[in-house]
C-alpha positions in Angstrom: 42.5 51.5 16.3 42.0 53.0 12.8 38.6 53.1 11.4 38.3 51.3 7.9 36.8 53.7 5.2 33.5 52.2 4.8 33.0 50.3 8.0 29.4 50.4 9.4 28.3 51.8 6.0 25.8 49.1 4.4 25.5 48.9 0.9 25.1 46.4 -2.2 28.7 45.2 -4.4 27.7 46.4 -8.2 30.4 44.3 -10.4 30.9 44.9 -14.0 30.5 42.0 -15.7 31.1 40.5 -19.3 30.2 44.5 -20.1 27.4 46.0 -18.2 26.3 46.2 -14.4 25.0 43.6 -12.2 24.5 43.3 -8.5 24.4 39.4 -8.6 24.8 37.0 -10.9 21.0 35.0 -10.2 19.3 35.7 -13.1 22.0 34.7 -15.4 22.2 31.9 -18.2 24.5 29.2 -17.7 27.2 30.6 -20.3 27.4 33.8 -18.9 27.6 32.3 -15.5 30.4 30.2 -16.8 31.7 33.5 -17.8 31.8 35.4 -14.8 33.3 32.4 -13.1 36.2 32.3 -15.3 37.3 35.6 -15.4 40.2 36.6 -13.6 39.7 37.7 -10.4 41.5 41.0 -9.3 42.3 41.6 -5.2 39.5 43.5 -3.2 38.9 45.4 0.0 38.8 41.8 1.8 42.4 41.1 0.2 43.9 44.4 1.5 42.2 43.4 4.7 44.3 40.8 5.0 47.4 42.1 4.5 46.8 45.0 6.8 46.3 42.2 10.1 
């Protein structure tokens, strides 16, 4: 079994969004949560996952 580059590694998903850096959206207005809901979602490591099982 191959080992997944990351796997048992912890750490915290910083996403770019509407322009500058945020590790979660909690402290954000309703417009920009709107915002970040909206935008078009590009594949991710759990994506690839998938398609590698």
């Amino acid at each position: 079994m191959e080992k997944v580059v990351g796997e048992g590694e912890k750490f915290e998903r910083i996403r770019r969004v509407t322009g500058y850096l945020a590790g979660d959206v909690s402290r954000f207005n309703n417009g920009k949560r709107a915002e970040e809901r909206d935008r078009v979602k590009h594949s991710g490591v759990k994506e690839l996952l998938k398609e590698t099982k």
